[in-house]
Backbone as XML, in Angstrom:
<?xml version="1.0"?>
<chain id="A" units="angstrom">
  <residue number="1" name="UNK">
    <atom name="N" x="128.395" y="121.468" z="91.182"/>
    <atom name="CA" x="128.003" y="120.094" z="91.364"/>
    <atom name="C" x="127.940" y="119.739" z="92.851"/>
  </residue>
  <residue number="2" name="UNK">
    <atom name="N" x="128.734" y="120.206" z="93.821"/>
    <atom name="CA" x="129.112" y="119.862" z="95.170"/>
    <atom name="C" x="127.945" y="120.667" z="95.779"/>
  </residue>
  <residue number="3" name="UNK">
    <atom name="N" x="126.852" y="121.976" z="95.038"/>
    <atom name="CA" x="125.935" y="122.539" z="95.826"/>
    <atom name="C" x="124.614" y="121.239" z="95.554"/>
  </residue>
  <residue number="4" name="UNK">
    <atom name="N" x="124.427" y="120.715" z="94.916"/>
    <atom name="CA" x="123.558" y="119.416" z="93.893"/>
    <atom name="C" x="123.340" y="118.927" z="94.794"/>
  </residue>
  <residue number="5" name="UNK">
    <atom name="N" x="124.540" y="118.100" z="95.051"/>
    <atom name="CA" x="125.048" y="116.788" z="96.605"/>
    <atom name="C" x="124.276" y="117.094" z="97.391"/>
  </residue>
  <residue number="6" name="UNK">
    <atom name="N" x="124.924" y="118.495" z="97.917"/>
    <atom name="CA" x="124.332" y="118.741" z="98.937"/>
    <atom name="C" x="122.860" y="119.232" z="99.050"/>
  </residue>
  <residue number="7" name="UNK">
    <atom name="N" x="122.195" y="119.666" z="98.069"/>
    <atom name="CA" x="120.775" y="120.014" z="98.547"/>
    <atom name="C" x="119.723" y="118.320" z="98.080"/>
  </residue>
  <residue number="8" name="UNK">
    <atom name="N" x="120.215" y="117.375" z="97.800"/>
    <atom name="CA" x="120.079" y="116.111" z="97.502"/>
    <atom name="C" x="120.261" y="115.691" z="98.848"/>
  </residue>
  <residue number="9" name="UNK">
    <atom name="N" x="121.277" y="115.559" z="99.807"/>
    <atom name="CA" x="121.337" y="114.659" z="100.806"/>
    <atom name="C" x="120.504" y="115.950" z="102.249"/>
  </residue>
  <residue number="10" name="UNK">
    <atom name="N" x="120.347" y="116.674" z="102.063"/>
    <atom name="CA" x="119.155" y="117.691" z="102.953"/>
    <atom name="C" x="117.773" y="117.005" z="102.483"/>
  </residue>
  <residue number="11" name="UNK">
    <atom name="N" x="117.551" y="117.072" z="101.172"/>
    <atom name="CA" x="116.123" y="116.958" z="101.104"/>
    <atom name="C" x="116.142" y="115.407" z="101.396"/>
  </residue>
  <residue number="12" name="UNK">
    <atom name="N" x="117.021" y="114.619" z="100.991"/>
    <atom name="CA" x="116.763" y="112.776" z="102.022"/>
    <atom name="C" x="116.912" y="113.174" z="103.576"/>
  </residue>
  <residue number="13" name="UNK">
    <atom name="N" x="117.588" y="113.738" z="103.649"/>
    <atom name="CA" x="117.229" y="113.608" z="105.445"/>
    <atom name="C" x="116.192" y="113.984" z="105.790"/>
  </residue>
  <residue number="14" name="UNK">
    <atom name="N" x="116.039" y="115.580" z="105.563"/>
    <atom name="CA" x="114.677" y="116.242" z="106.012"/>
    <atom name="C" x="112.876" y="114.774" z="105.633"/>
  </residue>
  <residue number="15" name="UNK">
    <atom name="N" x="113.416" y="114.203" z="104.464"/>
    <atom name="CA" x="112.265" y="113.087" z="104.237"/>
    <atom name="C" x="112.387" y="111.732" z="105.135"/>
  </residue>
  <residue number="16" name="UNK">
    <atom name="N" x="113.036" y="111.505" z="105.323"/>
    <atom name="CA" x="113.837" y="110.420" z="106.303"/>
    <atom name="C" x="113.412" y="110.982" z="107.359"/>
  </residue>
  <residue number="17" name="UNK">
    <atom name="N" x="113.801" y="111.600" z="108.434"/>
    <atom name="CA" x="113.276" y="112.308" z="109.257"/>
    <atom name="C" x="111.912" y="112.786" z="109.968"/>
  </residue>
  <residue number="18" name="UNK">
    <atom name="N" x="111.311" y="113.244" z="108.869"/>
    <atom name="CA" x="109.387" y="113.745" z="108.774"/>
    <atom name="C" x="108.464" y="112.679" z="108.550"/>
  </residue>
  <residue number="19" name="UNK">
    <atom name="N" x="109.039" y="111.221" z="108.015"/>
    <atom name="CA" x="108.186" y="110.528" z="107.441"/>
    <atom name="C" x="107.818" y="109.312" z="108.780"/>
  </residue>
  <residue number="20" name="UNK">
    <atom name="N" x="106.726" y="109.138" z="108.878"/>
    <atom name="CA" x="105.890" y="108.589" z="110.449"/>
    <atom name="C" x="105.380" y="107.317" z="109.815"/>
  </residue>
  <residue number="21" name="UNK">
    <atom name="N" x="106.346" y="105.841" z="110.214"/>
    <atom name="CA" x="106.447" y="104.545" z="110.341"/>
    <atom name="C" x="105.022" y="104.182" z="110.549"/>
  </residue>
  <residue number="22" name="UNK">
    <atom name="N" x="104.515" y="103.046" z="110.309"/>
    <atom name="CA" x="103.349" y="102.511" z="110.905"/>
    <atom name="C" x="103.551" y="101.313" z="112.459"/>
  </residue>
  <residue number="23" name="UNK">
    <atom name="N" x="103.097" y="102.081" z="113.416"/>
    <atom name="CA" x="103.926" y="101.127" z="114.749"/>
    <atom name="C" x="103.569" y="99.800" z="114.924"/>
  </residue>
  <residue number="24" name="UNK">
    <atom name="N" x="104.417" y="99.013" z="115.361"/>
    <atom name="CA" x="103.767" y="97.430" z="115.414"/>
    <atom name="C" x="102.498" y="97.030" z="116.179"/>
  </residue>
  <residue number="25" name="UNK">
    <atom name="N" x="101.755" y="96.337" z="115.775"/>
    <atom name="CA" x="100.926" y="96.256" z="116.405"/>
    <atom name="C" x="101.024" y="95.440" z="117.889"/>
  </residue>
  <residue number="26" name="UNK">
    <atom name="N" x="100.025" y="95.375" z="118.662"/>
    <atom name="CA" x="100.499" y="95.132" z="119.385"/>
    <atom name="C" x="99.744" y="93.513" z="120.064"/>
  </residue>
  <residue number="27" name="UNK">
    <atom name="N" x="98.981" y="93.340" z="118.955"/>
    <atom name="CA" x="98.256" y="91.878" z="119.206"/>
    <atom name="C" x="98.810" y="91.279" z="117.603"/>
  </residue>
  <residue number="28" name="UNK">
    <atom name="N" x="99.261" y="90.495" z="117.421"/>
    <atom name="CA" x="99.541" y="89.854" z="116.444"/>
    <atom name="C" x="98.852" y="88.325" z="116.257"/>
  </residue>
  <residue number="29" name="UNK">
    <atom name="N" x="98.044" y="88.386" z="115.191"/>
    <atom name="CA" x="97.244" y="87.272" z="114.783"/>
    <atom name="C" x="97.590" y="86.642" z="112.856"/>
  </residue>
  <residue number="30" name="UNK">
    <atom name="N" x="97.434" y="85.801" z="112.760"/>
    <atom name="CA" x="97.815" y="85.113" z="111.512"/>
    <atom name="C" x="96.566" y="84.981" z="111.017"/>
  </residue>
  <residue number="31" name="UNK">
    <atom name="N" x="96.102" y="86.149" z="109.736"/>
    <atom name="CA" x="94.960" y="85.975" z="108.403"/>
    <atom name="C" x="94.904" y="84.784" z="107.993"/>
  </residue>
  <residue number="32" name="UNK">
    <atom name="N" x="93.423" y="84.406" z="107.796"/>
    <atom name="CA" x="93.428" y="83.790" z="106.474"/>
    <atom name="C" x="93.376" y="84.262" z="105.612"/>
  </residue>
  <residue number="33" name="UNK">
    <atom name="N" x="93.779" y="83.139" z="104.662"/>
    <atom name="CA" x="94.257" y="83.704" z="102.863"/>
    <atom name="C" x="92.569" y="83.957" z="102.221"/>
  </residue>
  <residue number="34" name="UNK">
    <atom name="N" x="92.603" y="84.825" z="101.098"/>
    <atom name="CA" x="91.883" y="85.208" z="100.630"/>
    <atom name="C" x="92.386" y="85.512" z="98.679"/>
  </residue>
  <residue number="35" name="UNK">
    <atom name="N" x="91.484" y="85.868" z="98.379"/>
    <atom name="CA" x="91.709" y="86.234" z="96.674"/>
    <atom name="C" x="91.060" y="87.593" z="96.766"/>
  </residue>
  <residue number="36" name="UNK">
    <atom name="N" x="90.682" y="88.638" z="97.645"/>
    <atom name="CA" x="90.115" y="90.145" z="97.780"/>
    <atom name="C" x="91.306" y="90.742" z="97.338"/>
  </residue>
  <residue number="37" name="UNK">
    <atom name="N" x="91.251" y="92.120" z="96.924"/>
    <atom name="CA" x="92.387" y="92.912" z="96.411"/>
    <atom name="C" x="91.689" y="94.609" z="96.780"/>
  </residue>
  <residue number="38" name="UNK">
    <atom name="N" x="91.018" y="94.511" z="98.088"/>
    <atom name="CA" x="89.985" y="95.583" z="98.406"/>
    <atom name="C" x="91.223" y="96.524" z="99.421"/>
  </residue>
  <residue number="39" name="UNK">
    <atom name="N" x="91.696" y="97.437" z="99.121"/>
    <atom name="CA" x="92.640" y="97.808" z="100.117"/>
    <atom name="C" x="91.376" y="98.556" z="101.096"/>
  </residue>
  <residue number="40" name="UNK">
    <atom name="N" x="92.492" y="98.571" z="102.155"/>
    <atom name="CA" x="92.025" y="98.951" z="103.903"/>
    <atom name="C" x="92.068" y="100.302" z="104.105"/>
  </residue>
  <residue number="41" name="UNK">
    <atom name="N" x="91.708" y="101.341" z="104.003"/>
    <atom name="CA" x="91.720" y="102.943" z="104.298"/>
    <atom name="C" x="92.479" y="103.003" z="105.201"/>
  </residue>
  <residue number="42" name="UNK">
    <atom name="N" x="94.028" y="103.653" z="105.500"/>
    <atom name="CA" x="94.849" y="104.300" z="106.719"/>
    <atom name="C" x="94.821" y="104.401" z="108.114"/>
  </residue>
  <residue number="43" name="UNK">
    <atom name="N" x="93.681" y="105.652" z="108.091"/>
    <atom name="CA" x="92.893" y="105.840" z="108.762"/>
    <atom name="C" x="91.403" y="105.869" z="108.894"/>
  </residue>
  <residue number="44" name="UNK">
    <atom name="N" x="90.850" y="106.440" z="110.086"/>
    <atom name="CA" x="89.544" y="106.105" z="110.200"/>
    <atom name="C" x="88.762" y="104.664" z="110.409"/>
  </residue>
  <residue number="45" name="UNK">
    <atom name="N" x="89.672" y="104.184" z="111.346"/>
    <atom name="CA" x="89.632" y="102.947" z="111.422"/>
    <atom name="C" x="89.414" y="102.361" z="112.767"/>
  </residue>
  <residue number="46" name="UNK">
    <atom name="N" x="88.309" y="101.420" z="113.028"/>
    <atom name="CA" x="87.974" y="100.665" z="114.791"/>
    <atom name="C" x="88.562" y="99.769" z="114.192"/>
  </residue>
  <residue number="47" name="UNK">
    <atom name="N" x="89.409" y="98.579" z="114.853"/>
    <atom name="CA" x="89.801" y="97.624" z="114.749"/>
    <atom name="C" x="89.224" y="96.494" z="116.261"/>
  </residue>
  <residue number="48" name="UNK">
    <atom name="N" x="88.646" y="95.680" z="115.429"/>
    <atom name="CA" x="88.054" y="94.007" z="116.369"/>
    <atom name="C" x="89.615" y="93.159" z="116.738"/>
  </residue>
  <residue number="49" name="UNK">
    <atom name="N" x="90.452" y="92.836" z="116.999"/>
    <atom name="CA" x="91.413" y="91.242" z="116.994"/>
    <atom name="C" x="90.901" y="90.531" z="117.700"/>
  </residue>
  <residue number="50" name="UNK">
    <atom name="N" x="90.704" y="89.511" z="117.244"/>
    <atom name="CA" x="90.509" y="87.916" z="117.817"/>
    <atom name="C" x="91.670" y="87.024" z="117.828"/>
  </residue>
  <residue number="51" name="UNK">
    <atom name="N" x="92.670" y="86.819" z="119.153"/>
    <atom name="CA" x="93.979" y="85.761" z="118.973"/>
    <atom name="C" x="93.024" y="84.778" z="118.951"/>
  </residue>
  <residue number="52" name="UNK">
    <atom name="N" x="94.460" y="83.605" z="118.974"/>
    <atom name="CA" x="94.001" y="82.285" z="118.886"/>
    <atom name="C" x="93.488" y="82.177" z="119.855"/>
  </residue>
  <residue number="53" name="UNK">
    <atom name="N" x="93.500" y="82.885" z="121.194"/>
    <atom name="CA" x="93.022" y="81.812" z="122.173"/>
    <atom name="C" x="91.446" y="82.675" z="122.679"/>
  </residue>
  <residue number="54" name="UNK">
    <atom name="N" x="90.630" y="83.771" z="121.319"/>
    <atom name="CA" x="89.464" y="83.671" z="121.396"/>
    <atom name="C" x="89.790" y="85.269" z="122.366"/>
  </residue>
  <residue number="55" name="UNK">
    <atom name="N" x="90.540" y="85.588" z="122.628"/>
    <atom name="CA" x="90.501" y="86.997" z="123.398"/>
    <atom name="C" x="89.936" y="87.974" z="122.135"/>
  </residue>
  <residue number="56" name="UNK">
    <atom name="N" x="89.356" y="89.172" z="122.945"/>
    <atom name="CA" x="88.933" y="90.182" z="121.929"/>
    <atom name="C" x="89.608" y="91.600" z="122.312"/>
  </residue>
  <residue number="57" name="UNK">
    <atom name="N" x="90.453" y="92.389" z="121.269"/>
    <atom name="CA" x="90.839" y="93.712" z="121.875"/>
    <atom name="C" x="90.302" y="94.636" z="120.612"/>
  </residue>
  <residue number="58" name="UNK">
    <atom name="N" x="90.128" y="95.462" z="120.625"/>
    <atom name="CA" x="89.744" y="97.042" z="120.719"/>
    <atom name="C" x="90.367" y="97.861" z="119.800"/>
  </residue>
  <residue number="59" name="UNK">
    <atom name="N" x="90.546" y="98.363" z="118.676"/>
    <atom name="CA" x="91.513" y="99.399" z="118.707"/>
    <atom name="C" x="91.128" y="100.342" z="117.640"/>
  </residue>
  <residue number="60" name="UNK">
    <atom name="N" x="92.457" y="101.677" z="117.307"/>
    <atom name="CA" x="92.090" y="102.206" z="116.299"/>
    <atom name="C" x="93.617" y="101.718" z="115.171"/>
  </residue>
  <residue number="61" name="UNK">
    <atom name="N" x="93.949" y="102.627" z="114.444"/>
    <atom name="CA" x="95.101" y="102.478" z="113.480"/>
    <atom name="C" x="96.156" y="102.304" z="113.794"/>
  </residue>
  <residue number="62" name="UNK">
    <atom name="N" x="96.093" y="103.350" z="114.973"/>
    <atom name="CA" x="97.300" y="103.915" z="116.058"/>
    <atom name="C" x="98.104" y="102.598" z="116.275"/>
  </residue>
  <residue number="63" name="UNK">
    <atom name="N" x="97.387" y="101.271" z="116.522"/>
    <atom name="CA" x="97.877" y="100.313" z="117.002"/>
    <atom name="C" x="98.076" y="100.112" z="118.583"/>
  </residue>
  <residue number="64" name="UNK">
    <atom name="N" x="97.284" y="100.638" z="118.899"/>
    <atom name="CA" x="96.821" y="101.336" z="120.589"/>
    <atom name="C" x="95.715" y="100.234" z="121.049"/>
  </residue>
  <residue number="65" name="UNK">
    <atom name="N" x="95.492" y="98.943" z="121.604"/>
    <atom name="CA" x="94.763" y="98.211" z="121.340"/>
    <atom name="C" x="94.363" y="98.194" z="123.214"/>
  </residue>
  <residue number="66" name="UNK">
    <atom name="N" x="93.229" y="97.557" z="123.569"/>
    <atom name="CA" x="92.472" y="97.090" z="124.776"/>
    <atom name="C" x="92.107" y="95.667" z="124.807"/>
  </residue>
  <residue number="67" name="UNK">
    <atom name="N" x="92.575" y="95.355" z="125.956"/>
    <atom name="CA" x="91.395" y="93.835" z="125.876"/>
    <atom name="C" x="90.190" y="94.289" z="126.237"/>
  </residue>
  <residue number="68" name="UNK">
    <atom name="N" x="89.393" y="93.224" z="125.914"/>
    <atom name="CA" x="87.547" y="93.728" z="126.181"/>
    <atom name="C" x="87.081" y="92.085" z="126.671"/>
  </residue>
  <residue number="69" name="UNK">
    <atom name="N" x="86.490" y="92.394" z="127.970"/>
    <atom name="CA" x="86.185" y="91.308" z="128.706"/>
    <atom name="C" x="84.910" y="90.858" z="128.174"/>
  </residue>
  <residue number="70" name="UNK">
    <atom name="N" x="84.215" y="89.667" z="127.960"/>
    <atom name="CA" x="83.364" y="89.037" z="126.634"/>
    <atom name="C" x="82.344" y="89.408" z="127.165"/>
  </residue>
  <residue number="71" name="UNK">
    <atom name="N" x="81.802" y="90.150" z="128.556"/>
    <atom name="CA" x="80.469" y="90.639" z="128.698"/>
    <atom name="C" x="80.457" y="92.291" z="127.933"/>
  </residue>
  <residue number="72" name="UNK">
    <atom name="N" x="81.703" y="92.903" z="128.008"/>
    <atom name="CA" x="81.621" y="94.374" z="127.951"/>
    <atom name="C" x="82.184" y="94.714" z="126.419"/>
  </residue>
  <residue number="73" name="UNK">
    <atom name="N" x="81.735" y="93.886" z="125.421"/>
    <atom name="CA" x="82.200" y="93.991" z="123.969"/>
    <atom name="C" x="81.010" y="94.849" z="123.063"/>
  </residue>
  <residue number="74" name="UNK">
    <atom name="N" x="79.960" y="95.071" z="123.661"/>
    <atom name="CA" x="78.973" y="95.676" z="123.355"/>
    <atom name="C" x="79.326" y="96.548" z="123.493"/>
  </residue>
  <residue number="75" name="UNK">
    <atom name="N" x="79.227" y="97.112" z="124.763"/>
    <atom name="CA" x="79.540" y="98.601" z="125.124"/>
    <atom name="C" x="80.981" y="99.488" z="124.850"/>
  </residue>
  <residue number="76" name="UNK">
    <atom name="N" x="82.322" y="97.999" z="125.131"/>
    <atom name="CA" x="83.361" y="98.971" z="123.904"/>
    <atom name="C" x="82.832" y="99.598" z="122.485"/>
  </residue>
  <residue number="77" name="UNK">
    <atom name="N" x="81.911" y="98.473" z="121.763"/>
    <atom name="CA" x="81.744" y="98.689" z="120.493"/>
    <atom name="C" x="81.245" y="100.377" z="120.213"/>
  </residue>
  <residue number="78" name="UNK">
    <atom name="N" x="80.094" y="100.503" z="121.827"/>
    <atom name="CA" x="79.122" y="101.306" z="121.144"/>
    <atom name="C" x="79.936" y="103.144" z="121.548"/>
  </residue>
  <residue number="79" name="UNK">
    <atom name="N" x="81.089" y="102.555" z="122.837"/>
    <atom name="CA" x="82.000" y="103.600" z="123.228"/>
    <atom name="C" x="82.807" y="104.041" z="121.747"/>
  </residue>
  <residue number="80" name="UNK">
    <atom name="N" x="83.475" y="103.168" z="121.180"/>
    <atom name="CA" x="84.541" y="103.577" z="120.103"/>
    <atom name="C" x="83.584" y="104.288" z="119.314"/>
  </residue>
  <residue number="81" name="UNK">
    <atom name="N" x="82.691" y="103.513" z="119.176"/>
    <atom name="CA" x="81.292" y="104.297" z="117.732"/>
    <atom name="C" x="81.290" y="105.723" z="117.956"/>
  </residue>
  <residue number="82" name="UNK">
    <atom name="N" x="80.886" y="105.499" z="119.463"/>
    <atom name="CA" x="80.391" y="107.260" z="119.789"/>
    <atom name="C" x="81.637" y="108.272" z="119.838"/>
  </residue>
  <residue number="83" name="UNK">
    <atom name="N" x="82.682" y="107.594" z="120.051"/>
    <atom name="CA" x="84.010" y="108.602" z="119.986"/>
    <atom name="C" x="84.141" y="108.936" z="118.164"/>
  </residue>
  <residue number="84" name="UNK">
    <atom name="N" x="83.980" y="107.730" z="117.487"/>
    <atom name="CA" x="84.299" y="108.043" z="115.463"/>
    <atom name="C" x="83.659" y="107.286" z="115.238"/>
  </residue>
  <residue number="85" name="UNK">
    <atom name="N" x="82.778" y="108.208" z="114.692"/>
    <atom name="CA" x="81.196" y="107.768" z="114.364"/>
    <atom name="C" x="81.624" y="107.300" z="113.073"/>
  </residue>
  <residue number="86" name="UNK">
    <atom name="N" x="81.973" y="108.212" z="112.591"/>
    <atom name="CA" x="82.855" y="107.534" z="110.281"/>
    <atom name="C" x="83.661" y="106.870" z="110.365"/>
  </residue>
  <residue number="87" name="UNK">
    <atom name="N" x="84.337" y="106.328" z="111.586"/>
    <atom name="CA" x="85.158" y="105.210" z="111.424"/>
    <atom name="C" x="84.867" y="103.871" z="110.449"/>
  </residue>
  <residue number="88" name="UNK">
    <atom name="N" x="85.813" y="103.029" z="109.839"/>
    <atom name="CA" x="85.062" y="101.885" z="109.122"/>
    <atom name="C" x="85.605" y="100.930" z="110.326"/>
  </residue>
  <residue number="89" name="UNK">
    <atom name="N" x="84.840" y="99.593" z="110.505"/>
    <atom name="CA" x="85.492" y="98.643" z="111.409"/>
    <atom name="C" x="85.853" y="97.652" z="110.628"/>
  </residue>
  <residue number="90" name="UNK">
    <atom name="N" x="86.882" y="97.247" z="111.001"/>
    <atom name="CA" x="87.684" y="96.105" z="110.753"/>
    <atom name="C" x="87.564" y="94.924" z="112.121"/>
  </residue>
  <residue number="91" name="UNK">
    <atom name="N" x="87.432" y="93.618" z="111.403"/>
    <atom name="CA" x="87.609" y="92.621" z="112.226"/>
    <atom name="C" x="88.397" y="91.616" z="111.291"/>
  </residue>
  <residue number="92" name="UNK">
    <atom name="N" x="89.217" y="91.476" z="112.688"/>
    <atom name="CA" x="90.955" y="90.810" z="112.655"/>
    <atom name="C" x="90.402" y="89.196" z="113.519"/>
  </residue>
  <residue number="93" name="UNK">
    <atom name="N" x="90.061" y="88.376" z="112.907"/>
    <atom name="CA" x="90.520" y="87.140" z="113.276"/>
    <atom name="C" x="91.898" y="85.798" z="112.652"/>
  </residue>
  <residue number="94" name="UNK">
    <atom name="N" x="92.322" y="85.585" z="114.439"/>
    <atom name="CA" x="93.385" y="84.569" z="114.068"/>
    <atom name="C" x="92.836" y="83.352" z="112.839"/>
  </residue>
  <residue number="95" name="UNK">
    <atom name="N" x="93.924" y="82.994" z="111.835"/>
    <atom name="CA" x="93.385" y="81.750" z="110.926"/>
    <atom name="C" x="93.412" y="80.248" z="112.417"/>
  </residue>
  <residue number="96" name="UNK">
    <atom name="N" x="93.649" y="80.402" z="113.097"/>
    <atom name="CA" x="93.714" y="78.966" z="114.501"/>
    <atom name="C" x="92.203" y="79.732" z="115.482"/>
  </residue>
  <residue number="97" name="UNK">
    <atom name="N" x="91.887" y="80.823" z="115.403"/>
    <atom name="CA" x="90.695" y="81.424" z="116.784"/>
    <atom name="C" x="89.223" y="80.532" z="116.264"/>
  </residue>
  <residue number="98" name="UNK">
    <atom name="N" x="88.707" y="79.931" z="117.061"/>
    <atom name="CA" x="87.542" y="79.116" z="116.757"/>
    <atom name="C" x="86.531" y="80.270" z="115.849"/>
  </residue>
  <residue number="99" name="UNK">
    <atom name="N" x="85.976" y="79.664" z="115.874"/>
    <atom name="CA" x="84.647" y="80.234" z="115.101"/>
    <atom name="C" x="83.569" y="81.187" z="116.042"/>
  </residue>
  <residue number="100" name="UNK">
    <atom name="N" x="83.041" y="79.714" z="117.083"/>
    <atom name="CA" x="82.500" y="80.699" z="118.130"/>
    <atom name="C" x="83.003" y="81.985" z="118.398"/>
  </residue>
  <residue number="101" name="UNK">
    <atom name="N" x="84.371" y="82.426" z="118.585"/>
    <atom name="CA" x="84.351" y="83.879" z="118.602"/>
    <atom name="C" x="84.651" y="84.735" z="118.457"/>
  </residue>
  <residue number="102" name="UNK">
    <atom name="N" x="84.855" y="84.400" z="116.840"/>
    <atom name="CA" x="84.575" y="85.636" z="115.539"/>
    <atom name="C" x="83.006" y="85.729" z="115.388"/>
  </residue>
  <residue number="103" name="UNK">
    <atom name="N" x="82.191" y="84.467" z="116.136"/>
    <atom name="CA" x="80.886" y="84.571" z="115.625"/>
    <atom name="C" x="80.113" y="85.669" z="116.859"/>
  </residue>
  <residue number="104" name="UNK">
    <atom name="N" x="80.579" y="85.588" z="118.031"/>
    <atom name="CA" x="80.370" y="86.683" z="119.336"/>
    <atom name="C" x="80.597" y="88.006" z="119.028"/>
  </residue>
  <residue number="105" name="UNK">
    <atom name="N" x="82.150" y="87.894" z="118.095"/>
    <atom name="CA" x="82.179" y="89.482" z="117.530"/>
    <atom name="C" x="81.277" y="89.903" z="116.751"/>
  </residue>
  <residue number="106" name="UNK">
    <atom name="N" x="80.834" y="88.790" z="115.570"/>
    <atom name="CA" x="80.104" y="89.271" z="114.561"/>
    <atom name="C" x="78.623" y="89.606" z="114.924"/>
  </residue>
  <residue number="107" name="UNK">
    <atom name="N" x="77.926" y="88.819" z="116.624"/>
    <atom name="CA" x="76.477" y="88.880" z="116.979"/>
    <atom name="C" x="76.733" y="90.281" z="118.064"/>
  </residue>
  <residue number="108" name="UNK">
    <atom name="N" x="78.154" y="90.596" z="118.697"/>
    <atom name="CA" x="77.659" y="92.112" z="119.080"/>
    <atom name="C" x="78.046" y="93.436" z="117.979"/>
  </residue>
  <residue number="109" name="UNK">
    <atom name="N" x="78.726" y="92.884" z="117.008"/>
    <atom name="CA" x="78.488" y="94.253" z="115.988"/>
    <atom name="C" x="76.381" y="94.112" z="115.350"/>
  </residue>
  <residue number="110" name="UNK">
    <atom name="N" x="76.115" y="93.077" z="115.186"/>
    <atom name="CA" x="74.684" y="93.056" z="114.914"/>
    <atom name="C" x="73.639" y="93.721" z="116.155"/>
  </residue>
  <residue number="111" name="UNK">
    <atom name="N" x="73.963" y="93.553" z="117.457"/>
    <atom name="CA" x="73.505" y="93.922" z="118.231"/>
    <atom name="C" x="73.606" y="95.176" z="118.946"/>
  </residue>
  <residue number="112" name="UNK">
    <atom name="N" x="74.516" y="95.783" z="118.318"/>
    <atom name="CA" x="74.527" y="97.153" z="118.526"/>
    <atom name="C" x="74.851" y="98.398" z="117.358"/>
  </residue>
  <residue number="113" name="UNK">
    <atom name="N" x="74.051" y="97.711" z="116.079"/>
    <atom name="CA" x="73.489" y="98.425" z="115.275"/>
    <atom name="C" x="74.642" y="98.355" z="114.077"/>
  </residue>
  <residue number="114" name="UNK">
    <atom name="N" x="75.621" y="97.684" z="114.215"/>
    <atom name="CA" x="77.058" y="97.961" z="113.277"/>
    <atom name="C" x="76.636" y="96.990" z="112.072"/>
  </residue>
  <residue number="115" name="UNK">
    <atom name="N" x="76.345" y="97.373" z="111.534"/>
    <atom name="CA" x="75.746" y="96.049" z="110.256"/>
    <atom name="C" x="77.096" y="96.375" z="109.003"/>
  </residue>
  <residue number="116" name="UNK">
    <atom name="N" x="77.753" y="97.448" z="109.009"/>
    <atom name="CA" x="78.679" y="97.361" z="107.620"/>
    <atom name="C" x="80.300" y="96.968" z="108.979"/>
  </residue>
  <residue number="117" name="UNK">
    <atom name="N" x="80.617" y="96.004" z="108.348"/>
    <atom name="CA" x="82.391" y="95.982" z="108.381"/>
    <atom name="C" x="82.842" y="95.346" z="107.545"/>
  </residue>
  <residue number="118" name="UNK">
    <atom name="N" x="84.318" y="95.019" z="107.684"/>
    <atom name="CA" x="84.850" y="94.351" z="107.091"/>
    <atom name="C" x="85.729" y="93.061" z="107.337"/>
  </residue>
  <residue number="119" name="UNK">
    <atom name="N" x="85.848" y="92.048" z="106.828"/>
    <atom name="CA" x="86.635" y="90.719" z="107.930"/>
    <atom name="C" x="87.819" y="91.311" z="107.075"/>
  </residue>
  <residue number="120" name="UNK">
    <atom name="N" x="89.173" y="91.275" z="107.891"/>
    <atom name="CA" x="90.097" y="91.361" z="107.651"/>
    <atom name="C" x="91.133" y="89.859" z="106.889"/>
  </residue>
  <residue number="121" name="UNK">
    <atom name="N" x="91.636" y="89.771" z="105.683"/>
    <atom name="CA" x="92.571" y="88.684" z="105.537"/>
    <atom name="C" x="93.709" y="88.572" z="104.669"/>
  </residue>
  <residue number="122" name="UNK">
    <atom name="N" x="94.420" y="87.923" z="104.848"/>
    <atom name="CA" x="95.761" y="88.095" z="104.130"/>
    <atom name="C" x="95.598" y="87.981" z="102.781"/>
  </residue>
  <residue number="123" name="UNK">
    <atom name="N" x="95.930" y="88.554" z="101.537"/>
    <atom name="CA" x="96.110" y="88.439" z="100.288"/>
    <atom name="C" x="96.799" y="87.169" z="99.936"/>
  </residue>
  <residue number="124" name="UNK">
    <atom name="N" x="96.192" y="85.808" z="98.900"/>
    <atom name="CA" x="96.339" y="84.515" z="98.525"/>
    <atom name="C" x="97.491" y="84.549" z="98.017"/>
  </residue>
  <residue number="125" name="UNK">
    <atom name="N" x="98.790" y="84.303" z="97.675"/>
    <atom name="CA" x="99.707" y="83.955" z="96.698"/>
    <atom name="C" x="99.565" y="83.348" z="95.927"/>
  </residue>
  <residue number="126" name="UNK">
    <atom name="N" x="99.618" y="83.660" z="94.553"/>
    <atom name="CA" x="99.362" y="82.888" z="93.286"/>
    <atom name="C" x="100.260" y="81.543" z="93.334"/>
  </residue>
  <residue number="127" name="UNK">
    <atom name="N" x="99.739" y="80.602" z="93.300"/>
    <atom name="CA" x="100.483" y="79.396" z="93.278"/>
    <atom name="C" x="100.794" y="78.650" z="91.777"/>
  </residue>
  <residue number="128" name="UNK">
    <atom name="N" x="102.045" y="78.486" z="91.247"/>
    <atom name="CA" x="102.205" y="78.174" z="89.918"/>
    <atom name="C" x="102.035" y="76.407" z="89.897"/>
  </residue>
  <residue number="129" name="UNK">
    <atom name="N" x="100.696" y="76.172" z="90.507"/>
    <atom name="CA" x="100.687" y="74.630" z="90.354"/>
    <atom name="C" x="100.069" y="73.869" z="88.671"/>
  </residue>
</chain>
């Protein structure tokens, strides 16, 4: 019984140990709610964020993010493309970031050929009203 224990608390460590966290991100923005139930693929992923105050950064899964200055959002776009071409993109806007510019993100993914993404948003809570 005492060999049991022990090959029980090896195989939790060794899993404890090997198993790779998802790191915080490093722009944090507040979704809007939604009723989608479409999960997000892992990897293979460009990520858009839009904070509240309309900034735009860059990223992949990694959580490895860039700011992108509002003339040079094209050419990040078309840089990340050409690095992962099968990437899917995600765009992350704050529920407070104006409209205008989620709508800048959405006219340089049109303008440099990106016609499929996805808007990113928080899953609705069923409300027992």
């Amino acid at each position: 019984m005492t060999a049991m224990v022990d090959v029980a608390f090896l195989l939790l460590i060794f899993f404890m140990s090997t198993t790779q966290f998802k790191p915080p991100e490093q722009v944090s923005v507040t979704l809007p709610e939604s009723g989608s139930e479409i999960k997000v693929p892992a990897t293979g992923l460009i990520v858009l964020t839009v904070n509240k105050q309309g900034e735009v950064f860059i990223g992949d899964e990694s959580g490895a993010t860039a700011a992108v200055p509002k003339g040079e959002l094209n050419q990040a776009i078309l840089n990340m493309r050409t690095r992962r071409p099968l990437a899917h993109i995600i765009v992350k806007g704050d529920r407070a970031a104006d409209f205008g510019a989620i709508s800048d993100v959405m006219d340089a993914l049109q303008e440099t050929e990106t016609n499929r993404f996805n808007l990113m948003t928080e899953a609705r809570a069923d409300r027992g009203d």
